[in-house]
Backbone as JSON Lines, residues from 0, in Angstrom:
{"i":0,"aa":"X","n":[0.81,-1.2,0.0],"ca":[0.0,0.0,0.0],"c":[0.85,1.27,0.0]}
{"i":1,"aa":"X","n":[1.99,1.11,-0.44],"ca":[2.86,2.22,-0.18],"c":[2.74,3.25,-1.22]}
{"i":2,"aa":"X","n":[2.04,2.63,-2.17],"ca":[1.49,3.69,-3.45],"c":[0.57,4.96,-3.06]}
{"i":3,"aa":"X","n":[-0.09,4.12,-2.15],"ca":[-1.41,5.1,-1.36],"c":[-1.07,6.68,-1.15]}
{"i":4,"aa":"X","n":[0.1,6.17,-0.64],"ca":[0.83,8.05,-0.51],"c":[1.58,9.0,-1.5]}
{"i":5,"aa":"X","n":[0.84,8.51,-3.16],"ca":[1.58,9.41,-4.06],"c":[0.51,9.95,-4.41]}
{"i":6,"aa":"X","n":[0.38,11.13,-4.95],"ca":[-0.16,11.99,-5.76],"c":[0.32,12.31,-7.12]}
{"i":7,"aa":"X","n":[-0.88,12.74,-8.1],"ca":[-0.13,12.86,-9.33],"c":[-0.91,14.54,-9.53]}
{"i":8,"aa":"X","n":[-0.48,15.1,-10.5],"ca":[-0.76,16.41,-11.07],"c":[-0.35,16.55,-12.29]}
{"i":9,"aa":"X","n":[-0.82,17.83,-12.91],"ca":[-0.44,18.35,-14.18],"c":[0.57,19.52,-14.09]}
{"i":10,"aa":"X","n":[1.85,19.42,-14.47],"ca":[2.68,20.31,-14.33],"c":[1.83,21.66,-14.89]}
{"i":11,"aa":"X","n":[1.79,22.66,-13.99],"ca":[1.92,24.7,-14.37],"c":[2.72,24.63,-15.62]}
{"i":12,"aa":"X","n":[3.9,23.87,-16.05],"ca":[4.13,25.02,-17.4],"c":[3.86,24.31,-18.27]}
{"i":13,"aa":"X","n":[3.78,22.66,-18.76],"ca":[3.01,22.13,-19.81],"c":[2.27,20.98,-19.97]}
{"i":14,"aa":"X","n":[1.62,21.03,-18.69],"ca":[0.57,20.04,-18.38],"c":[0.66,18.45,-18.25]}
{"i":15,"aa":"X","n":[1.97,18.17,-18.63],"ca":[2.79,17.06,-18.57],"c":[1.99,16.17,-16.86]}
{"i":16,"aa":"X","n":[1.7,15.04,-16.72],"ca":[1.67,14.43,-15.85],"c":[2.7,14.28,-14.94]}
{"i":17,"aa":"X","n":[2.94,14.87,-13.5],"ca":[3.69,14.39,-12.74],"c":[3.44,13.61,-11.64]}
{"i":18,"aa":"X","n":[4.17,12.42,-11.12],"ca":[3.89,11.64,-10.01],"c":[5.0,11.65,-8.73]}
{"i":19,"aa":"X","n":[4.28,11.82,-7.58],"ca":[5.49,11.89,-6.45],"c":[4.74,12.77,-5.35]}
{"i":20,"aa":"X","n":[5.26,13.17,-4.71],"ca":[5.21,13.42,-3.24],"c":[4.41,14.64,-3.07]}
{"i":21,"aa":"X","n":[3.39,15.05,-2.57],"ca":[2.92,16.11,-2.7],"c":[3.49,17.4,-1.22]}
{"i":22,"aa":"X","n":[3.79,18.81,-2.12],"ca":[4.2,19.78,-0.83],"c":[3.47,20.47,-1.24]}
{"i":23,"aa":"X","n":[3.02,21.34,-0.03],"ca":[2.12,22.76,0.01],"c":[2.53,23.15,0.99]}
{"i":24,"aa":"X","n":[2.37,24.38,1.15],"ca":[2.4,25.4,2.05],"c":[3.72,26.06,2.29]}
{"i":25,"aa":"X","n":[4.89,26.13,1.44],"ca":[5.85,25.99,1.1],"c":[5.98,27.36,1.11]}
{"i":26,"aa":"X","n":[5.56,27.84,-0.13],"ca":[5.41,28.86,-1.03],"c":[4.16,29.52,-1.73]}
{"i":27,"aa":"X","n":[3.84,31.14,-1.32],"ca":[2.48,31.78,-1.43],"c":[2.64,32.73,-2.9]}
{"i":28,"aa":"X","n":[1.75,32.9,-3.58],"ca":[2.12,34.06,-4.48],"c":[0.47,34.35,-4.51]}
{"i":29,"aa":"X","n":[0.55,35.68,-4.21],"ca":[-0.58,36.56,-3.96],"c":[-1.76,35.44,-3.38]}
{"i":30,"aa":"X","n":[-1.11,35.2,-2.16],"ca":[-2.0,34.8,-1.01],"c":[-2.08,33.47,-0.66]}
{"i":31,"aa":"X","n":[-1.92,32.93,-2.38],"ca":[-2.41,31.27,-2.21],"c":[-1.17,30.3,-2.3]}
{"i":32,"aa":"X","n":[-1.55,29.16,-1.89],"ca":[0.24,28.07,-1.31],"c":[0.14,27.69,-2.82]}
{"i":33,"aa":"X","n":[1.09,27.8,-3.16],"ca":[1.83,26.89,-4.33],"c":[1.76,25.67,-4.31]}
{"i":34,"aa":"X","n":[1.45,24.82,-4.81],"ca":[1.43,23.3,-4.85],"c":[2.7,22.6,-5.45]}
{"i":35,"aa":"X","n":[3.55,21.95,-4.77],"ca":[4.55,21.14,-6.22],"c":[4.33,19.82,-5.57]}
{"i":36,"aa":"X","n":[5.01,18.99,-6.6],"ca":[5.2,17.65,-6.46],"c":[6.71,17.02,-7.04]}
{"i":37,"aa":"X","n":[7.24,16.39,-5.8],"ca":[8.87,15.91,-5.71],"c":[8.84,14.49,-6.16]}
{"i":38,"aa":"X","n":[9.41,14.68,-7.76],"ca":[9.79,13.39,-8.36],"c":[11.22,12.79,-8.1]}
{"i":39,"aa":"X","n":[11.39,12.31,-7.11],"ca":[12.98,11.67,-6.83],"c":[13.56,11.02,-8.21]}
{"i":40,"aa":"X","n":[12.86,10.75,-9.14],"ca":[13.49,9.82,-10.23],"c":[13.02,10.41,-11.45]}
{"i":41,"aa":"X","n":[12.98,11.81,-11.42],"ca":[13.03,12.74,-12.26],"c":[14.05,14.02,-11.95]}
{"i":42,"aa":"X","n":[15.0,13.39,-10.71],"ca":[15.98,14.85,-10.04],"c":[17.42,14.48,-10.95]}
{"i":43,"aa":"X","n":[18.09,15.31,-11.5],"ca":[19.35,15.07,-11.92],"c":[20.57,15.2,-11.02]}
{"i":44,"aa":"X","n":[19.84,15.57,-9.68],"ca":[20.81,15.89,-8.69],"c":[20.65,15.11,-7.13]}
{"i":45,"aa":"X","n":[21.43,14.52,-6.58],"ca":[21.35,14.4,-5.31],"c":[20.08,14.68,-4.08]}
{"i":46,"aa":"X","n":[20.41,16.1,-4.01],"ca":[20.13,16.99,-2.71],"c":[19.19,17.92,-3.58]}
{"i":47,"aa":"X","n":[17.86,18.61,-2.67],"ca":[16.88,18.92,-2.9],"c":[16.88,20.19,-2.35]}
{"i":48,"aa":"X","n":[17.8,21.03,-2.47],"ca":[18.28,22.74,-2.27],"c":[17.24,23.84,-2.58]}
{"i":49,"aa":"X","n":[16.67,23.52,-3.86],"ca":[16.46,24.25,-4.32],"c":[14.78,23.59,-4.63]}
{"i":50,"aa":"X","n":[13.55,24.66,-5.29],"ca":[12.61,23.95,-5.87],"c":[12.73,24.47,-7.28]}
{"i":51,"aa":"X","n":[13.1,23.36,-8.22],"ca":[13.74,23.38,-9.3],"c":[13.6,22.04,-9.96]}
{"i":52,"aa":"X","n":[13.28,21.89,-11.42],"ca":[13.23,21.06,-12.59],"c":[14.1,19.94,-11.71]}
{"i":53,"aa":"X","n":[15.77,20.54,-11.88],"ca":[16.66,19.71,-11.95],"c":[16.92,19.14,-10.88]}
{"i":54,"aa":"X","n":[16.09,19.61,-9.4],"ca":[16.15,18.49,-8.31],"c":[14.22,17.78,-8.25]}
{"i":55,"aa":"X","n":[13.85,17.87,-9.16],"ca":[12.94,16.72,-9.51],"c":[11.59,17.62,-8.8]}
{"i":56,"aa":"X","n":[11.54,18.7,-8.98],"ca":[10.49,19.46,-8.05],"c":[9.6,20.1,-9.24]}
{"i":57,"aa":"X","n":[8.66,20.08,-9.24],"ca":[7.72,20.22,-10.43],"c":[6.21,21.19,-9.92]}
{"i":58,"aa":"X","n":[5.92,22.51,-10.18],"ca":[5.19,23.48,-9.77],"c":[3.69,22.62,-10.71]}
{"i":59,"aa":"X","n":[2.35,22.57,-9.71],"ca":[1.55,21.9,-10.56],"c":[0.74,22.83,-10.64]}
{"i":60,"aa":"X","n":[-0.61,22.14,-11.42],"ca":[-1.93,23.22,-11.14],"c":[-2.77,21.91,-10.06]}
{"i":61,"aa":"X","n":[-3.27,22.79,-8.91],"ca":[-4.53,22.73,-8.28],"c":[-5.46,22.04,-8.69]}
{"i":62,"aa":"X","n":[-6.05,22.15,-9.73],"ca":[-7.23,21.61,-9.78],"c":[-6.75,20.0,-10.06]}
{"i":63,"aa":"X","n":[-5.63,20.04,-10.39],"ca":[-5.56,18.62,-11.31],"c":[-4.78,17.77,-9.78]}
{"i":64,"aa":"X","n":[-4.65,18.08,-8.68],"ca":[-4.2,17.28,-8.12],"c":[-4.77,15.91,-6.98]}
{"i":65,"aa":"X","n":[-4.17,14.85,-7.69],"ca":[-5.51,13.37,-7.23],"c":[-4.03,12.38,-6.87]}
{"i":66,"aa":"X","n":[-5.14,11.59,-5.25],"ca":[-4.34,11.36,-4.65],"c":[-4.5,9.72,-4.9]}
{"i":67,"aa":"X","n":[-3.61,9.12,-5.2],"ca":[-3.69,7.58,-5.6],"c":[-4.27,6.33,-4.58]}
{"i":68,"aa":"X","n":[-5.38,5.88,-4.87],"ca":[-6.22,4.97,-3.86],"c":[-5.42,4.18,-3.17]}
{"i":69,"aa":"X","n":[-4.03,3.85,-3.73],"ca":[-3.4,2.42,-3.03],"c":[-4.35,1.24,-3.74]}
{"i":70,"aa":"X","n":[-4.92,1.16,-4.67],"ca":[-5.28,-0.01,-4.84],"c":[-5.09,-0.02,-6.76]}
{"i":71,"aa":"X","n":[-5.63,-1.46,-7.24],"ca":[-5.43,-1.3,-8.78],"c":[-6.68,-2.25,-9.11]}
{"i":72,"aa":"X","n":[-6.87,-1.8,-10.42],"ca":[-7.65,-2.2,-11.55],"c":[-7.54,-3.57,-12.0]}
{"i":73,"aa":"X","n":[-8.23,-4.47,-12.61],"ca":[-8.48,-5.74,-13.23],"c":[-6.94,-6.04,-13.97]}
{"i":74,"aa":"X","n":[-6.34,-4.66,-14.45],"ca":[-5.25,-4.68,-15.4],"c":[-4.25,-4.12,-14.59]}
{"i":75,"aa":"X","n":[-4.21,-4.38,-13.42],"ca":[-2.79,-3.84,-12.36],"c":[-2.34,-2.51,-12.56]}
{"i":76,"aa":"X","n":[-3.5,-1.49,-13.23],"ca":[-3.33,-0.25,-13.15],"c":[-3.4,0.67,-11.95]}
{"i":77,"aa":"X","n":[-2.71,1.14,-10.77],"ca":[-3.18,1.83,-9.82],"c":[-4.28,2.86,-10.16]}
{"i":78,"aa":"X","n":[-5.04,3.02,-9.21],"ca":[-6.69,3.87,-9.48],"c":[-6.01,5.17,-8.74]}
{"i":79,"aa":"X","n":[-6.42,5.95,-9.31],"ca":[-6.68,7.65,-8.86],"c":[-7.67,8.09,-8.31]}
{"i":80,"aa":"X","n":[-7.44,9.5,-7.2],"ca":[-8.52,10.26,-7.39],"c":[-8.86,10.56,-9.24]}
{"i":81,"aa":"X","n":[-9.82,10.94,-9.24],"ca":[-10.41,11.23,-10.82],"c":[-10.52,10.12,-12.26]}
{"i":82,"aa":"X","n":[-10.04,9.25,-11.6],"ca":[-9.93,8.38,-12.76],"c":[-11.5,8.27,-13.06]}
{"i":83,"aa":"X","n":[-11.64,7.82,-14.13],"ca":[-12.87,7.53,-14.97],"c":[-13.16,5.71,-14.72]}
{"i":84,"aa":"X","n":[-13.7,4.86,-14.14],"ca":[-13.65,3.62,-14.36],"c":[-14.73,2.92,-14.72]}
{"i":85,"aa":"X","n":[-14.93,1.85,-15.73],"ca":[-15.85,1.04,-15.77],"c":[-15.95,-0.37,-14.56]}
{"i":86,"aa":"X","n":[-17.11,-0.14,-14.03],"ca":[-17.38,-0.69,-12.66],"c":[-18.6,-1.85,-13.07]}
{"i":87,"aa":"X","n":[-18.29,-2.81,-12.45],"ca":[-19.49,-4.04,-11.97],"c":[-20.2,-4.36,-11.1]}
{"i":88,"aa":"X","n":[-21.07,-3.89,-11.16],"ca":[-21.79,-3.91,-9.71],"c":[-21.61,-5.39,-9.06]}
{"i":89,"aa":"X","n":[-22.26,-6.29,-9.98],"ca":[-22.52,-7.75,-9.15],"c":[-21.38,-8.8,-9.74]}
{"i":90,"aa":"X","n":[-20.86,-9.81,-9.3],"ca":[-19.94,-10.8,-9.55],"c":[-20.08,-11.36,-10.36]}
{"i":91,"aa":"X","n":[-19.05,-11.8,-11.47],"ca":[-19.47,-12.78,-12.77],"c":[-20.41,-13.69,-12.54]}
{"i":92,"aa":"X","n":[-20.35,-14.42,-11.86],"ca":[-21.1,-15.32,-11.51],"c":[-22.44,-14.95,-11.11]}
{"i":93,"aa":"X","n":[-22.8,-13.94,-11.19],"ca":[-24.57,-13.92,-10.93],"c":[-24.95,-13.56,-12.27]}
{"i":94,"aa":"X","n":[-26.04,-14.19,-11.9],"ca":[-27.33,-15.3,-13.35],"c":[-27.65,-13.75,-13.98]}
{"i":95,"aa":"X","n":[-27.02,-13.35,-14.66],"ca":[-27.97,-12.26,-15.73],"c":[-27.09,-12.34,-17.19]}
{"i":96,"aa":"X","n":[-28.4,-12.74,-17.71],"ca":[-28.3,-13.17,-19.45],"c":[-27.16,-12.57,-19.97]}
{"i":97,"aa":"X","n":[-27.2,-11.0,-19.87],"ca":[-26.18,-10.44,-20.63],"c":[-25.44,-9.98,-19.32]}
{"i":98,"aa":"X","n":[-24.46,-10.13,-19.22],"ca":[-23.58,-9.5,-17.88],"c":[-22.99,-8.14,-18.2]}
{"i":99,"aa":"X","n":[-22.9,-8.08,-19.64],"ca":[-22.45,-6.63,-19.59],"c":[-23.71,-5.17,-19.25]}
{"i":100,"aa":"X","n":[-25.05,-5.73,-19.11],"ca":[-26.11,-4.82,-18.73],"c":[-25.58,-4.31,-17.25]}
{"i":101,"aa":"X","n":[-24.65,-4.9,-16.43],"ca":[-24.4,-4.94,-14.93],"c":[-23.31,-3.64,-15.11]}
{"i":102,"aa":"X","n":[-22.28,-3.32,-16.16],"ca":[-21.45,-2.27,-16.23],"c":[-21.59,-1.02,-15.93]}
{"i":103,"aa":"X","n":[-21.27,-0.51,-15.36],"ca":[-21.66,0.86,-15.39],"c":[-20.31,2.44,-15.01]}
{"i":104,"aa":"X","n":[-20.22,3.27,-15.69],"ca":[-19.1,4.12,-15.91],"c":[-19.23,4.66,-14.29]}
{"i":105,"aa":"X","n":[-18.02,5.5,-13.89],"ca":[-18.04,6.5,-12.4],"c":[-16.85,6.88,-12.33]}
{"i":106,"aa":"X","n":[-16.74,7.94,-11.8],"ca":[-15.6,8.78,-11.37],"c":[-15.04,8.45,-9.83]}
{"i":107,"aa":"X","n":[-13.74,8.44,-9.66],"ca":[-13.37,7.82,-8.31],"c":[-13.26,9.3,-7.61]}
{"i":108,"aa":"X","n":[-13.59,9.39,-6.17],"ca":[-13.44,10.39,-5.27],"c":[-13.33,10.02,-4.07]}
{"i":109,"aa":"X","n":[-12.58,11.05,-3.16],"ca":[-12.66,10.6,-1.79],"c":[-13.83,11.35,-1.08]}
{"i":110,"aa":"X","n":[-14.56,10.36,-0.66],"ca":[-15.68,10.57,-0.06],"c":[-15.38,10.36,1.62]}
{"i":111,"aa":"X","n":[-15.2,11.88,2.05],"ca":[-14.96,12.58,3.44],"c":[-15.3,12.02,4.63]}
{"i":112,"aa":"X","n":[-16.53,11.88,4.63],"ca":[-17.55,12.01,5.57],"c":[-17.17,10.36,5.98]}
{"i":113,"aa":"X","n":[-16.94,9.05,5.12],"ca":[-16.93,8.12,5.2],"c":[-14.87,7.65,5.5]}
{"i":114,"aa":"X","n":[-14.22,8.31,5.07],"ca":[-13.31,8.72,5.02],"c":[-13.0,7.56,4.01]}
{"i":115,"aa":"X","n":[-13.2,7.25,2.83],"ca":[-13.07,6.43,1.99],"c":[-13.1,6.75,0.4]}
{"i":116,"aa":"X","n":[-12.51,6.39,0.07],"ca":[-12.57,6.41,-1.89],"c":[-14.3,5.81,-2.52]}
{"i":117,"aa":"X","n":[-14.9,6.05,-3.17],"ca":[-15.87,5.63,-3.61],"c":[-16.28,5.97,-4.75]}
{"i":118,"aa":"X","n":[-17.4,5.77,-5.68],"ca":[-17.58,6.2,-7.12],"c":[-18.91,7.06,-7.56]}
{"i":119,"aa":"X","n":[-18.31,7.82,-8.29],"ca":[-19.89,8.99,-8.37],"c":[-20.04,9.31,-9.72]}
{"i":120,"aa":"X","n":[-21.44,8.69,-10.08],"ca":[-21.97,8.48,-11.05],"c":[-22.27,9.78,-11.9]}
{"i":121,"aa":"X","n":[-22.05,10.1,-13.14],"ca":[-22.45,11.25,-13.38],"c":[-21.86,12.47,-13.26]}
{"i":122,"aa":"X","n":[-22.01,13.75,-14.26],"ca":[-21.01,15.14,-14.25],"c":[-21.76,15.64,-13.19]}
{"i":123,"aa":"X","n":[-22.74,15.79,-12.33],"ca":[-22.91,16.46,-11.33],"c":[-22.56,15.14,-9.77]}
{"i":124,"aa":"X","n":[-22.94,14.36,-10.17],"ca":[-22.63,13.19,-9.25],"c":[-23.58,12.97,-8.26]}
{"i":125,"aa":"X","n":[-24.68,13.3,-8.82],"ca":[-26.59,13.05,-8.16],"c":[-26.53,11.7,-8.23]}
{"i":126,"aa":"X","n":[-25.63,11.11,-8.89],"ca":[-25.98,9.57,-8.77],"c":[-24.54,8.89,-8.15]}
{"i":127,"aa":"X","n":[-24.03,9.17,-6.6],"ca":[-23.42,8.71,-5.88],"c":[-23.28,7.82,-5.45]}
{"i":128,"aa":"X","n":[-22.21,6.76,-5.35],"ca":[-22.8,4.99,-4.42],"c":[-22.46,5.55,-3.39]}
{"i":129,"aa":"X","n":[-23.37,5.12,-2.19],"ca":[-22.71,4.92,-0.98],"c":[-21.57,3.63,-0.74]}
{"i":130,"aa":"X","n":[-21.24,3.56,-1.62],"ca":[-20.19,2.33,-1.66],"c":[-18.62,2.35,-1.72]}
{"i":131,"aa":"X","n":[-17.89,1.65,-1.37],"ca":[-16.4,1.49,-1.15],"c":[-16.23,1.37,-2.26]}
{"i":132,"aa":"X","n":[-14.46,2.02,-2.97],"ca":[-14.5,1.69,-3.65],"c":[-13.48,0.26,-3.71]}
{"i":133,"aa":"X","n":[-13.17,0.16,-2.7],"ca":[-12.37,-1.27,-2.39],"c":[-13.45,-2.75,-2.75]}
{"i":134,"aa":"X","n":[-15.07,-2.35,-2.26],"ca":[-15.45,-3.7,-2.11],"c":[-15.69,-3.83,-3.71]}
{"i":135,"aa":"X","n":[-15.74,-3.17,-4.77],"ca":[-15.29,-3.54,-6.27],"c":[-14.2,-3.85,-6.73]}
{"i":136,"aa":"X","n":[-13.07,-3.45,-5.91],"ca":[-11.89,-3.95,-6.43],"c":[-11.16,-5.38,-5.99]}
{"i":137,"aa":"X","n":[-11.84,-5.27,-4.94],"ca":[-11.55,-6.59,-3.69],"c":[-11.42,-7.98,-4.69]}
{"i":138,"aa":"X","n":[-12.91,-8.18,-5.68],"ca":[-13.32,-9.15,-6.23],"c":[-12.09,-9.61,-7.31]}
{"i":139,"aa":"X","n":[-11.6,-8.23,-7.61],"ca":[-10.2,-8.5,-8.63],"c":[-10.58,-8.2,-10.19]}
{"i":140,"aa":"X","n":[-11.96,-8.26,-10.76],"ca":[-11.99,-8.32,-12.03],"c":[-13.5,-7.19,-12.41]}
{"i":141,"aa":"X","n":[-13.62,-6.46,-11.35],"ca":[-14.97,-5.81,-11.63],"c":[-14.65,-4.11,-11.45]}
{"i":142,"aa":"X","n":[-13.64,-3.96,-11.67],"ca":[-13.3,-2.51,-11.9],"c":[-11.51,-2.25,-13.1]}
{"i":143,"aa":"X","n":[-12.26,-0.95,-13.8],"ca":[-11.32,-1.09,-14.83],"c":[-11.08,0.31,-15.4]}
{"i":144,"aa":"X","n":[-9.86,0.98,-14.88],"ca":[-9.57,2.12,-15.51],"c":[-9.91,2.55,-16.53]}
{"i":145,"aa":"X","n":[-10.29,3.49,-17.37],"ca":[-10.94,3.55,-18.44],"c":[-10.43,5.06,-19.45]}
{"i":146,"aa":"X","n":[-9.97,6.17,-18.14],"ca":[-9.08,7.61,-18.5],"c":[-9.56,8.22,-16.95]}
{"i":147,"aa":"X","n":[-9.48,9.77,-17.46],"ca":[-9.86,10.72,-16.12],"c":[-10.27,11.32,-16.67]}
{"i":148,"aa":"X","n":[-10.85,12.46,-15.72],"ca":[-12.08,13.4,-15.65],"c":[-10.99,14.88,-16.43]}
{"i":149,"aa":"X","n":[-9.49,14.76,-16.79],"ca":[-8.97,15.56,-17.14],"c":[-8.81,15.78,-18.41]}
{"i":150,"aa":"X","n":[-8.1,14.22,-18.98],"ca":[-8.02,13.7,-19.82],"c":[-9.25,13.5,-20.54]}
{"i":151,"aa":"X","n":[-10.4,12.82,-20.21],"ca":[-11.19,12.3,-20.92],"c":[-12.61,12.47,-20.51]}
{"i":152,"aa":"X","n":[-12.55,14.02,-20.29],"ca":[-14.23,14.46,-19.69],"c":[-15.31,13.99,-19.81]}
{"i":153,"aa":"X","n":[-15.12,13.39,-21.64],"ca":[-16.43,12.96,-22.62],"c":[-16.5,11.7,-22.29]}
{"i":154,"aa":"X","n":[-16.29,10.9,-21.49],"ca":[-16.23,9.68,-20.9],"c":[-17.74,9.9,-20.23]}
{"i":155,"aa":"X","n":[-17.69,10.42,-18.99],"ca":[-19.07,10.36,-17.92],"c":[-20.03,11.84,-18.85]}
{"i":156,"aa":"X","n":[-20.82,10.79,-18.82],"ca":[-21.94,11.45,-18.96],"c":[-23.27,11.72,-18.26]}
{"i":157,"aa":"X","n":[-23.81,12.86,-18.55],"ca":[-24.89,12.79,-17.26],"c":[-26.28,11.61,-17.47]}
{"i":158,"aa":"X","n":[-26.57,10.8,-16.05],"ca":[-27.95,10.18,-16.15],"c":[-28.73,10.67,-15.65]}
C-alpha cells in the first residue's frame, strides 16, 4: 500500500503528468500556497536545495491534483482520485443473461464524511454509491480504468 501516498498532477508550465510526493504550504504568491510535487526519479541531482526542474520538483496546477487509492484495476493499473472507471456492480457469476447490462461508468473520489474512496456516477454526481470503492476492487476483475475526468471528460456522462 505504499502507493497510497503518491499523488499525481499536471505540471503549471506544460501540463505534462507528474507523479510523487505532494508539498504545500511551502510557497504563497498573492496569497495562495503553491502546490509542487517531488519526483525523486526525475531529479538530476542528489540533494533537494532548491525547488527546481533539476532536483525533480515540479510546480503543478490545483485543480488537477488526485491522490492515488493504493489499490489497482483488473489490469494492475493503480486507481486515482479522478480516474474515470468502468465498474461491476454484481460478480461474474450472478445469473444475468447479458452481464455486460451490470457495467456501469463512475468517477473515483474521496468521499470525506466516510473517510473512503468511492464512485460517483455522473457530471454532477446526483448519482453517488454509498459504496467502497475497495469492495469492487476486492473481487479483482470488476473494476477497470478507463481515463480521467482531465483527460477524458467525454467519458461520464450525465444520467
Amino acid at each position: 500500500m505504499e502507493d497510497r501516498y503518491l499523488f499525481k498532477a499536471k505540471r503549471a508550465d506544460n501540463g505534462e503528468w507528474v507523479i510523487g510526493n505532494l508539498i504545500t504550504n511551502v510557497f504563497f504568491r498573492l496569497g495562495q500556497s503553491i502546490p509542487y510535487i517531488l519526483c525523486p526519479d526525475k531529479a538530476e541531482y542528489d540533494c533537494f536545495e532548491d525547488f527546481t526542474e533539476e532536483n525533480g520538483i515540479f510546480e503543478v496546477r490545483p485543480d488537477t491534483i488526485c491522490q492515488c487509492t493504493g489499490l489497482r484495476d483488473k489490469n494492475g493499473k493503480l486507481i486515482w482520485e479522478g480516474d474515470i472507471i468502468l465498474f461491476q456492480r454484481d460478480n461474474d457469476d450472478c445469473p444475468f443473461p447479458n452481464k455486460d447490462t451490470k457495467k456501469r461508468l463512475g468517477k473515483v473520489f474521496y468521499k470525506d464524511f466516510r473517510t473512503t474512496f468511492a464512485i460517483e456516477m455522473g457530471k454532477s454526481g446526483s448519482g453517488s454509491l454509498n459504496d467502497d470503492l475497495w469492495k469492487y476492487v476486492q473481487n479483482g476483475n470488476r473494476v477497470e480504468v478507463i481515463g480521467n475526468i482531465f483527460d477524458n471528460p467525454e467519458l461520464i456522462k450525465e444520467r
